[in-house]
Structures are given as C-alpha cells and as structure tokens.
C-alpha positions in Angstrom: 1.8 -20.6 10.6 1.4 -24.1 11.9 -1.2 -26.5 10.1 -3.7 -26.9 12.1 -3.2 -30.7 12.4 -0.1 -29.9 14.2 -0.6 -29.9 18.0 2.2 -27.4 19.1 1.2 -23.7 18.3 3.3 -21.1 16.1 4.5 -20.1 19.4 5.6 -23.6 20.3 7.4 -24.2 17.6 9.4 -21.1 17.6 10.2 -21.7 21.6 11.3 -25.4 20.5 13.3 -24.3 17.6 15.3 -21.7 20.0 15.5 -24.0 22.9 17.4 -26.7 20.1 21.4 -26.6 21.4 21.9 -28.9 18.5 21.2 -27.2 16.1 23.8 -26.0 13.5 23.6 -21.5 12.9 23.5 -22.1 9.5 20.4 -24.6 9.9 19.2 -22.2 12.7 19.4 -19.6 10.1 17.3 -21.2 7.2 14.9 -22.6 9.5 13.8 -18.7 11.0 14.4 -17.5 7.2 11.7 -20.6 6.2 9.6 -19.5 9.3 9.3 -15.3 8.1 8.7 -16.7 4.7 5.7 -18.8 6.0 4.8 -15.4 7.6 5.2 -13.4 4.8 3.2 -15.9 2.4 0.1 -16.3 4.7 -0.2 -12.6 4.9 -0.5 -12.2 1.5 -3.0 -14.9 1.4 -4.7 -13.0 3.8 -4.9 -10.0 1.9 -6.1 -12.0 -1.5 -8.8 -13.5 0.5 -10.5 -10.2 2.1 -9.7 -8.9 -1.6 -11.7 -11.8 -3.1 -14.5 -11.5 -0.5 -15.2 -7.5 -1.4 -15.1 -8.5 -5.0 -17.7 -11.0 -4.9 -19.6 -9.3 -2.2 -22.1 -8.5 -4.8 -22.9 -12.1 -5.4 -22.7 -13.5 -2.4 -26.2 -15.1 -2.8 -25.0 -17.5 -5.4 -21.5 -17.8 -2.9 -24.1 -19.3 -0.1 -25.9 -21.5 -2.6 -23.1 -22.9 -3.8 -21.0 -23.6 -0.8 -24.3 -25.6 0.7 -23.8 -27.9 -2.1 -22.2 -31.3 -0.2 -18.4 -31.1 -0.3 -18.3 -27.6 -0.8 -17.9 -24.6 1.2 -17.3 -20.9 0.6 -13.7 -21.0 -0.3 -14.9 -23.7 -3.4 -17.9 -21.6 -4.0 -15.8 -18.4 -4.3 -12.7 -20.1 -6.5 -16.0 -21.6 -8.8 -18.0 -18.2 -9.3 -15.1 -16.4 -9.8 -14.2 -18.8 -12.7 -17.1 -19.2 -14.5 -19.4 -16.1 -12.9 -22.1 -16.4 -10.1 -24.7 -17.8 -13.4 -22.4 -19.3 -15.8 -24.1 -17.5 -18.6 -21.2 -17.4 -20.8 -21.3 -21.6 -21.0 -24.1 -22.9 -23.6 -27.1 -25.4 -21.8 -25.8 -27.8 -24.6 -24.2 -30.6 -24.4 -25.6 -31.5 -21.1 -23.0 -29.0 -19.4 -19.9 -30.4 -20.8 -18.0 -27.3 -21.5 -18.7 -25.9 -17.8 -17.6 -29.6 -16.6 -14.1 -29.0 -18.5 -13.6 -25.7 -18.0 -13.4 -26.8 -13.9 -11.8 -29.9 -15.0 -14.4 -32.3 -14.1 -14.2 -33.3 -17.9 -10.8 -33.9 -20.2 
C-alpha cells in the first residue's frame, strides 16, 4: 500500500493515521475510504499481473531475453511482447524498424 520509498510500513501508517487527535471525522473518513481504495486497486493489479504471467507463460523465452536487455526487466519485457508479440512478425524489416519504433512510441 505504501511506496516502497516510504520508510513507515502500511501498518505504520494506518497506526499513525488512528493515533491523529487532530484530525477532523470527515478527513478521517476520506483518508480510510482513500486507504481501502488503495487496497482495492493493488489487488486488482495483482490479479492482472498473475493473469499476464499465465498468458505469456508460453513465451517466456523471448520475456527473459528481453528483460536482460539494459534498462529493462520483466514487467517492460511483458508490456513489449504483449504489444507487438514475442517476434514482432506482424512489423515489416523495412524501414530500418521504424514502424515497430512508433508503434512503442520511440518514433512520432
């Protein structure tokens, strides 16, 4: 729930936000609504992740190769082969790769 920049845990910043005295209900209110949504929303991004990991289970040759690329890592290699497919066959060689390029937006 926290980024993981932050140095208080999920658990620490619940504990702080119900030790606050200060704090207006109403405030209290929209910050623990705020708080489930946050719940709610990595949950589901959860879920899409496992789902995007079984679908490209078969190709997860081309997901290693890719993420060993420098400033890549599985996450980019997943998002990129589920784009443009774990060979890119449907872009044409010409053009030195130009429509690939704008097609991830490397290229306007």
């Amino acid at each position: 729930m926290a980024h993981e920049r932050l140095r208080a845990t999920p658990e620490q910043l619940c504990d702080a936000l119900g030790a606050c005295t200060e704090l207006k209900p109403v405030y209290r209110r929209l910050l623990k609504m705020t708080l489930e949504h946050l719940q709610i929303l990595e949950q589901q991004i959860g879920q899409l992740d496992q789902e995007l990991a079984t679908l490209l289970h078969p190709h997860q040759d081309a997901v290693q190769r890719l993420a060993e690329v420098p400033g890549f890592g599985v996450d980019s290699a997943q998002q990129i082969i589920a784009e443009v497919g774990p060979a890119a066959a449907t872009f044409p060689s010409d053009a030195a790769g130009d429509h690939l390029n704008i097609r991830l937006g490397l290229l306007h």
